[in-house]
FIBAKE-85871 format. One line per 3 residues: for each residue x, y negated, z negated of N, C-alpha, C. Coordinates in nm, 3 decimals, decimal comma. Layout:
N
X/Y/Z/X/Y/Z/X/Y/Z ~ ...
This chain:
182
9,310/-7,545/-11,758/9,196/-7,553/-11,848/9,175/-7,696/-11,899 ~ 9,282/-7,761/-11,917/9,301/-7,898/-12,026/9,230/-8,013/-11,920 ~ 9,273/-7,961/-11,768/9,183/-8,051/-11,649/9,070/-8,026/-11,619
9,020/-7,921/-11,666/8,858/-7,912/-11,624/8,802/-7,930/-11,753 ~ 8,844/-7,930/-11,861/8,787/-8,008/-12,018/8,745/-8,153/-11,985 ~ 8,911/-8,271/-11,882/8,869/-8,353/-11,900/8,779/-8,433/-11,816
8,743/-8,310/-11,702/8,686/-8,379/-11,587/8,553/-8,353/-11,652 ~ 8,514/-8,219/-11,726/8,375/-8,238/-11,830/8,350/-8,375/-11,878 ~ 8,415/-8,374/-11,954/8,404/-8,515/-12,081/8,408/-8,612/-11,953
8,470/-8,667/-11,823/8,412/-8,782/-11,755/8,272/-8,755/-11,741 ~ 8,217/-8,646/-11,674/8,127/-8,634/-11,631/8,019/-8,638/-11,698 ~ 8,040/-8,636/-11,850/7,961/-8,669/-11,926/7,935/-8,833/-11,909
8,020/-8,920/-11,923/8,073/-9,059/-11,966/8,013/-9,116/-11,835 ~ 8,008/-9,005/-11,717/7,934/-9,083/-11,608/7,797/-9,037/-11,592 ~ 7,771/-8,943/-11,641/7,580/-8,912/-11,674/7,550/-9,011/-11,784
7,607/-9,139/-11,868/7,586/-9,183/-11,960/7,606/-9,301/-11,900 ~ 7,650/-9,334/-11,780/7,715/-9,475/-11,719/7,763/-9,551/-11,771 ~ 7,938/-9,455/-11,881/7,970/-9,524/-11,924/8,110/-9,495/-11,832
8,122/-9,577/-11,746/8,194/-9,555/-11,628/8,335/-9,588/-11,661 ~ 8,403/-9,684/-11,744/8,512/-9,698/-11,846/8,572/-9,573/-11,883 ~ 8,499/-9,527/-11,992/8,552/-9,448/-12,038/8,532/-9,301/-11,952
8,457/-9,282/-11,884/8,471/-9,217/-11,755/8,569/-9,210/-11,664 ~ 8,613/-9,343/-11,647/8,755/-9,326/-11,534/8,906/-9,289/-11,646 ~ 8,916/-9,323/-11,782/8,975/-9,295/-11,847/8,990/-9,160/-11,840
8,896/-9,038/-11,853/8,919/-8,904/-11,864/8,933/-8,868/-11,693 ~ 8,894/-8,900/-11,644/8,875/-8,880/-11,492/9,068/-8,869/-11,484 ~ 9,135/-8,955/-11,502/9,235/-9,018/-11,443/9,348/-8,921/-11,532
9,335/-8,859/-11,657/9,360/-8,776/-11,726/9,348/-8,631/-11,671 ~ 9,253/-8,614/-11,634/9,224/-8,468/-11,499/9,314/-8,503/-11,371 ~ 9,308/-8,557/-11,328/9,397/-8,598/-11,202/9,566/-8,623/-11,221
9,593/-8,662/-11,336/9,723/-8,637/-11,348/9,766/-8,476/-11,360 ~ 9,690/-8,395/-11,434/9,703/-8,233/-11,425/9,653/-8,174/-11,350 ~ 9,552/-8,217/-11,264/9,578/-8,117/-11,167/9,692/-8,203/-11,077
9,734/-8,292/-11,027/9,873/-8,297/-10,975/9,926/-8,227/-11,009 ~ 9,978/-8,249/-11,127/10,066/-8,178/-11,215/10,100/-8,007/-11,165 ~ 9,953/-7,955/-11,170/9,963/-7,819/-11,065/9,919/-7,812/-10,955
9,941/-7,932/-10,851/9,893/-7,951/-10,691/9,766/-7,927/-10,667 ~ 9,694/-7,958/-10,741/9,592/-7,892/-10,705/9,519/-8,049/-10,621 ~ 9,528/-8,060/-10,545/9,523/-8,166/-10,447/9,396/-8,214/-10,401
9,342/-8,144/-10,348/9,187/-8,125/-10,348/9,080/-8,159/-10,445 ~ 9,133/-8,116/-10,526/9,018/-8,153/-10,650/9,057/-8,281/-10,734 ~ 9,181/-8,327/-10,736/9,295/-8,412/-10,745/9,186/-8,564/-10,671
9,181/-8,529/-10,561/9,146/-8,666/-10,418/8,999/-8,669/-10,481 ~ 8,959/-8,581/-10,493/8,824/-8,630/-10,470/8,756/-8,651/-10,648 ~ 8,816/-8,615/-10,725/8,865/-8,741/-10,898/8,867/-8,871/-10,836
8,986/-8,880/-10,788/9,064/-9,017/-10,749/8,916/-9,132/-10,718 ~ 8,839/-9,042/-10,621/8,770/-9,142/-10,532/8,696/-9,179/-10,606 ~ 8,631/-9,070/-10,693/8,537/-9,133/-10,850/8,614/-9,243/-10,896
8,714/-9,223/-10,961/8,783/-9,318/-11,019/8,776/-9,467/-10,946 ~ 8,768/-9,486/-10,827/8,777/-9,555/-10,692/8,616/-9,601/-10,698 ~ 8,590/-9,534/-10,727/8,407/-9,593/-10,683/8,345/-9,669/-10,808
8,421/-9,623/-10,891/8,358/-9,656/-11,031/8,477/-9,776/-11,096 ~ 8,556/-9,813/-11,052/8,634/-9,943/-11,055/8,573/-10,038/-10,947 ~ 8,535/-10,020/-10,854/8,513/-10,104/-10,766/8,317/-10,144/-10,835
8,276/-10,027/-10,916/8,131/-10,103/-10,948/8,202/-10,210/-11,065 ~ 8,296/-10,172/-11,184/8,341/-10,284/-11,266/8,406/-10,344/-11,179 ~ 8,417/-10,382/-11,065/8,458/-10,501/-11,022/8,624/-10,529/-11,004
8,667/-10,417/-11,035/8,820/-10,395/-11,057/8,841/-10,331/-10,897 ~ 8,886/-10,434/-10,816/8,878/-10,399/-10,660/8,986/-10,327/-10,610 ~ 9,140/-10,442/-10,701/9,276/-10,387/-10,636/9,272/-10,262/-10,735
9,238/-10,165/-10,806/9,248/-10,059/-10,868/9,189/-9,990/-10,719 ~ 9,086/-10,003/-10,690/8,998/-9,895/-10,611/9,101/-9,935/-10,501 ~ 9,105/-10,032/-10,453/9,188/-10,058/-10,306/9,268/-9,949/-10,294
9,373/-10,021/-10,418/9,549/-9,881/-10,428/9,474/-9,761/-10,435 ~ 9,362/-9,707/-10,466/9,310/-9,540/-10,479/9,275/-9,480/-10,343 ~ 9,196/-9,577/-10,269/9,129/-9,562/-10,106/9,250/-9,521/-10,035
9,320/-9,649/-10,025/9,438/-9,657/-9,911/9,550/-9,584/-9,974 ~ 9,610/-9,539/-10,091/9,697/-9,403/-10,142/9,624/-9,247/-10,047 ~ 9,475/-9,232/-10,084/9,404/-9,131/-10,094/9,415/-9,114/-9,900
9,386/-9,242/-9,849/9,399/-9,270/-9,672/9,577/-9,208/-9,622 ~ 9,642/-9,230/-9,687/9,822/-9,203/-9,693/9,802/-9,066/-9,712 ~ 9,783/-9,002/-9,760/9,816/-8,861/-9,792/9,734/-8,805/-9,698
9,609/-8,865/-9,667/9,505/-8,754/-9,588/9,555/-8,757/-9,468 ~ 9,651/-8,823/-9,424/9,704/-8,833/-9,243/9,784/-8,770/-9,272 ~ 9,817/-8,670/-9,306/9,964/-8,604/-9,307/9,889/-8,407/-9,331
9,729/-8,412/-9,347/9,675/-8,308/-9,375/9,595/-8,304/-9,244 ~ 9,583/-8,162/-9,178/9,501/-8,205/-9,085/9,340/-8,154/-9,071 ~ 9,328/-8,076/-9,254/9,170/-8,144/-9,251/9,115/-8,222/-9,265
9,207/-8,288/-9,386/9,181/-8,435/-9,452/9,205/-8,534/-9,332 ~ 9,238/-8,541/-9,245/9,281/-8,669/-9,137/9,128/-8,749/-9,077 ~ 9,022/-8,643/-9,072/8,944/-8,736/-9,000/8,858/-8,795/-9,121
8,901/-8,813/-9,274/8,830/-8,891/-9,350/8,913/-9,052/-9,393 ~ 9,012/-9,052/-9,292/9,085/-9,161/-9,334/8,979/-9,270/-9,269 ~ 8,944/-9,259/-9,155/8,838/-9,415/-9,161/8,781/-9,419/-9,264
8,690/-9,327/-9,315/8,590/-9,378/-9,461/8,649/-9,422/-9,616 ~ 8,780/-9,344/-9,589/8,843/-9,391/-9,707/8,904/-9,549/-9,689 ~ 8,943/-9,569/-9,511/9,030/-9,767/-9,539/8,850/-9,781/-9,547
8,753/-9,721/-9,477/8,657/-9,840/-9,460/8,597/-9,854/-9,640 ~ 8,618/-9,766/-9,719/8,572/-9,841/-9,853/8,677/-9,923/-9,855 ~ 8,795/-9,888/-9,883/8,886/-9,983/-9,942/8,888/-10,170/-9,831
8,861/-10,146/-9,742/8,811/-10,262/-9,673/8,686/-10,313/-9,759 ~ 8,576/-10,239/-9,748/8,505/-10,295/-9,886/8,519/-10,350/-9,979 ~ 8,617/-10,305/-10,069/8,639/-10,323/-10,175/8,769/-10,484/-10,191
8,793/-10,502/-10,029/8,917/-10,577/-10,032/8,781/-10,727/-9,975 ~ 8,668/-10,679/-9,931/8,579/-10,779/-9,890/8,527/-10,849/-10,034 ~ 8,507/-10,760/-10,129/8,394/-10,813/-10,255/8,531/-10,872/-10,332
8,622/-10,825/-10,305/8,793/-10,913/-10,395/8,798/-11,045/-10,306 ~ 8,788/-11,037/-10,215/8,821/-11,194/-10,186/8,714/-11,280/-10,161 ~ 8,598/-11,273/-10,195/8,501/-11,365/-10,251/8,472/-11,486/-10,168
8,458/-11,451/-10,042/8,458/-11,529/-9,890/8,572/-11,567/-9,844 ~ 8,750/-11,522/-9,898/8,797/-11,531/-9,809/8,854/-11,428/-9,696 ~ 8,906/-11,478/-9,632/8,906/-11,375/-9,493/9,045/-11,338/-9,475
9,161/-11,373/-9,493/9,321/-11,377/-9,517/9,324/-11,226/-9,551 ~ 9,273/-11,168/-9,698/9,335/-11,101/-9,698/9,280/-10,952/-9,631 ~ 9,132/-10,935/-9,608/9,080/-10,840/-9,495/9,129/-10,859/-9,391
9,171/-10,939/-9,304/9,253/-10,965/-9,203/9,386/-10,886/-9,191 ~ 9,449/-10,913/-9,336/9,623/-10,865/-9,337/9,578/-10,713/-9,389 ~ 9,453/-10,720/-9,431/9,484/-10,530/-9,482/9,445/-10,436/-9,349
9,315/-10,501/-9,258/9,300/-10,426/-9,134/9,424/-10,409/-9,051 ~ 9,506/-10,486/-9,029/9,634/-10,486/-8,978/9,720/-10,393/-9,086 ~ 9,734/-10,393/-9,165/9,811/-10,270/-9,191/9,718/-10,106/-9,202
9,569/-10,114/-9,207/9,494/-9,991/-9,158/9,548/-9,968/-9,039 ~ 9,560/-10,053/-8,938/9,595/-9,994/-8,794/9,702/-9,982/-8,769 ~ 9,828/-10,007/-8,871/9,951/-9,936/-8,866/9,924/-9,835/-8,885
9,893/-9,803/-8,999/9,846/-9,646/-9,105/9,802/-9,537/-9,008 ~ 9,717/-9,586/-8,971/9,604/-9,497/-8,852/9,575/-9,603/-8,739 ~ 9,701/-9,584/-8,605/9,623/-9,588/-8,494/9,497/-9,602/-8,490
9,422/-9,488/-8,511/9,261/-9,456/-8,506/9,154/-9,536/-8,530 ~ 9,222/-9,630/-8,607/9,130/-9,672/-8,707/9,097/-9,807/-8,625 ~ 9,160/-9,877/-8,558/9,153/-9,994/-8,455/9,013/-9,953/-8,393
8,983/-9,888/-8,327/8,873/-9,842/-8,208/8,731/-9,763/-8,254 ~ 8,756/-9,794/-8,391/8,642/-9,715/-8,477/8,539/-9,816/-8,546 ~ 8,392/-9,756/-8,526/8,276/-9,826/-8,587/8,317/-9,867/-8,717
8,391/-9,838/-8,802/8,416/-9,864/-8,959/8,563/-9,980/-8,904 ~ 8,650/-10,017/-8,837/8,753/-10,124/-8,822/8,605/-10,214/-8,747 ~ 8,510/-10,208/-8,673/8,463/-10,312/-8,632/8,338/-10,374/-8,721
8,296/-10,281/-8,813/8,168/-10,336/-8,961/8,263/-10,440/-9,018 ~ 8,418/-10,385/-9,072/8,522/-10,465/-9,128/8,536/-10,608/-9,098 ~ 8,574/-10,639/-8,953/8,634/-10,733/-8,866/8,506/-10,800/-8,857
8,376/-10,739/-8,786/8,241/-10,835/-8,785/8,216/-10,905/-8,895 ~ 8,225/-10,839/-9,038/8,184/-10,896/-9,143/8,270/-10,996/-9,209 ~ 8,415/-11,008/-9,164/8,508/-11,062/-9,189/8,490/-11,191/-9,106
8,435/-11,209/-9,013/8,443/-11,309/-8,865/8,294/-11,389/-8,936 ~ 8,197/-11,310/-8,976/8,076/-11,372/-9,051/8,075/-11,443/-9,154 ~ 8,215/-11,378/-9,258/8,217/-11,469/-9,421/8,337/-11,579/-9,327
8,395/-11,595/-9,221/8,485/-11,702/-9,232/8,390/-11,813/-9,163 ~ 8,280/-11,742/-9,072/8,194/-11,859/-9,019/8,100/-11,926/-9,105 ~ 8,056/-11,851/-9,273/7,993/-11,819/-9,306/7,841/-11,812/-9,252
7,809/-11,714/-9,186/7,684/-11,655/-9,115/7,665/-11,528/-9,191 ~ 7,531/-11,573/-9,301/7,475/-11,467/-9,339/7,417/-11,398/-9,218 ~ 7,341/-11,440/-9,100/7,256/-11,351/-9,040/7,367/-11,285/-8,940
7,505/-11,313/-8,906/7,582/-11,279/-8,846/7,626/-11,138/-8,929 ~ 7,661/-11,152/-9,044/7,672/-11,029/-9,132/7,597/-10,915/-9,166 ~ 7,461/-10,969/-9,139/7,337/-10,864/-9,150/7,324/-10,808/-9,063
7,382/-10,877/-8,956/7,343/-10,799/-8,792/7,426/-10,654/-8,780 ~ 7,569/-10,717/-8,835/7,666/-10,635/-8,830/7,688/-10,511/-8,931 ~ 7,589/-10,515/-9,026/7,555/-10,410/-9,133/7,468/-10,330/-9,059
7,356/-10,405/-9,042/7,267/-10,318/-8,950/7,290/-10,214/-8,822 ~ 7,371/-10,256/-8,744/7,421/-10,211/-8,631/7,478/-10,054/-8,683 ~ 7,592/-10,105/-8,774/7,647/-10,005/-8,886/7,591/-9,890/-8,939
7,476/-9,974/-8,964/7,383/-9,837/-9,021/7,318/-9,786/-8,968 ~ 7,281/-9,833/-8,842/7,195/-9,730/-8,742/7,271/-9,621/-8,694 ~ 7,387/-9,634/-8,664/7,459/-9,542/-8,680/7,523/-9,428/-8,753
7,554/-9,514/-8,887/7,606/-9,407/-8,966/7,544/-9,468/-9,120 ~ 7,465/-9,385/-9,117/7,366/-9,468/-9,274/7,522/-9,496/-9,383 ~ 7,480/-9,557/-9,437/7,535/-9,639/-9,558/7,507/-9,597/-9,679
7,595/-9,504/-9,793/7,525/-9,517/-9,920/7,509/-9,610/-10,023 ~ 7,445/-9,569/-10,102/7,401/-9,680/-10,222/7,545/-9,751/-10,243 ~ 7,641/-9,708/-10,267/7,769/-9,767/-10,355/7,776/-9,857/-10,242
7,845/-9,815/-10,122/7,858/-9,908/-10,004/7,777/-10,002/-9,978 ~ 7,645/-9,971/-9,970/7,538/-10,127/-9,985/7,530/-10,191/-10,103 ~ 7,558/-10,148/-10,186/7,568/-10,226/-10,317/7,708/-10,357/-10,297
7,806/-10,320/-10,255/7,889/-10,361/-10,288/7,888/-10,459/-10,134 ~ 7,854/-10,436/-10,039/7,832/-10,520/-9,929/7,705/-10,645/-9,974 ~ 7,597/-10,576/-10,078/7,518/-10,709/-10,091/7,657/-10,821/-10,187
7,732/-10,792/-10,246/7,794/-10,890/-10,339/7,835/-10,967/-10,247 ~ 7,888/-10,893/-10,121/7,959/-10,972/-10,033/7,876/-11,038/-9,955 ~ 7,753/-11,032/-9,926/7,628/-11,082/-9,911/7,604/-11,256/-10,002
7,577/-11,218/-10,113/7,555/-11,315/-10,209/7,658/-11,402/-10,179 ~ 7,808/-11,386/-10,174/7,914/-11,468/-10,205/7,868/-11,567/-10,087 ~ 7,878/-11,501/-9,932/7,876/-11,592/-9,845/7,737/-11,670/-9,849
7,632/-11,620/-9,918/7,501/-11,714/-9,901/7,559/-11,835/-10,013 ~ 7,640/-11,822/-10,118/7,690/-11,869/-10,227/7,720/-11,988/-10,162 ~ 7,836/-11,941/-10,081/7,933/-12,007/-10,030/7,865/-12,127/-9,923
7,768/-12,110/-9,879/7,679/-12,177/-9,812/7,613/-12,276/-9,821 ~ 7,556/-12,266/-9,959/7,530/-12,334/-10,033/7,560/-12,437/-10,105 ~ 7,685/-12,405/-10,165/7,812/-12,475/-10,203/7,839/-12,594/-10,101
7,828/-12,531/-9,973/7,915/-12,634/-9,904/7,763/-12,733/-9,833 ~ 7,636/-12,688/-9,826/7,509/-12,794/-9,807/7,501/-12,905/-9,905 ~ 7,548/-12,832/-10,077/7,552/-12,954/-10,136/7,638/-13,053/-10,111
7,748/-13,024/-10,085/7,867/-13,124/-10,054/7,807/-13,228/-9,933 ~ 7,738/-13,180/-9,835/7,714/-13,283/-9,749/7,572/-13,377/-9,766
C-alpha cells in the first residue's frame, strides 16, 4: 500500500513537472516494491526516475539506472529484448555527459558489448558509434544524417530527441569555439 501511495504522490510531482521531488517519491516506491520483488513495476519506476534525471541533467544518475535496469533484464527472458533500448538511452545519456567528448561513449559501448553480445550488430550500437565518430569529427551534418537514418527506422521519442538536440548544440558549440580560434 505505502508503494502505491508513493508512486501517487510522484505522479502527482510529475503532472506538476516538478520532476525533483518526483524522483524523490518515485525512488521511495521502488525501494518497496523491491522490498516485496515486485520487479516489474520496480524497472519501470526506475526508468522514470532515469528519464527525469537525465532531463535535470544528472546523466551518471540515469546512466547507473539504464545500464543496472540493462543487467537484470538479460538474465529475464522477457525483459532481454529491451536491453538495446535501455544501453541505447543510457548511451544517450553518456553522449549529453560528455559534452563533445568521445572517450567515454567509446569505453561504455565496449562494455555494452560485453553486457550484451547483441548489442554490437544493432541499429541502437550503430546511432551510438555514428554519433560518437560525428562529435569527435565534429560534423553536425554527419550527426543529423545518423539521427535521421535512426529514425526512419525506429521513430525516436520526445525525451530521446530532446536530449540528442543538447548533443546537437554542444557539437555546433564546439565548432564554433574552435572557428574562433582560427
Amino acid at each position: 500500500m505505502s508503494a502505491r501511495y508513493y508512486k501517487e504522490i510522484a505522479e502527482l510531482y510529475e503532472a506538476d513537472q516538478s520532476f525533483e521531488k518526483a524522483i524523490v517519491y518515485f525512488e521511495r516506491a521502488v525501494d518497496l516494491y523491491q522490498s516485496e520483488e515486485v520487479t516489474s513495476t520496480a524497472n519501470q519506476l526506475r526508468q522514470k526516475i532515469a528519464q527525469f534525471a537525465a532531463q535535470l541533467e544528472q546523466y551518471q544518475k540515469a546512466i547507473e539506472i539504464y545500464e543496472d535496469i540493462a543487467r537484470d533484464s538479460l538474465n529475464n527472458n522477457l525483459l532481454k529484448y529491451g536491453v538495446k533500448g535501455h544501453l541505447l538511452n543510457a548511451g544517450i545519456c553518456q553522449l549529453c555527459k560528455g559534452k563533445g567528448e568521445t572517450v567515454a561513449i567509446n569505453n561504455a559501448l565496449e562494455r555494452y558489448q560485453e553486457l550484451d553480445p547483441n548489442f554490437s550488430g544493432s541499429r541502437e550500437h550503430r546511432l551510438l558509434a555514428e554519433v560518437a565518430e560525428a562529435i569527435d569529427q565534429e560534423d553536425v551534418a554527419k550527426f543529423t544524417d545518423a539521427v535521421k537514418e535512426f529514425d526512419s527506422m525506429t521513430k525516436l521519442d520526445a525525451w530521446k530527441t530532446t536530449l540528442l538536440l543538447r548533443v546537437k548544440e554542444a557539437i555546433k558549440a564546439k565548432e564554433l569555439e574552435e572557428d574562433d580560434l582560427t
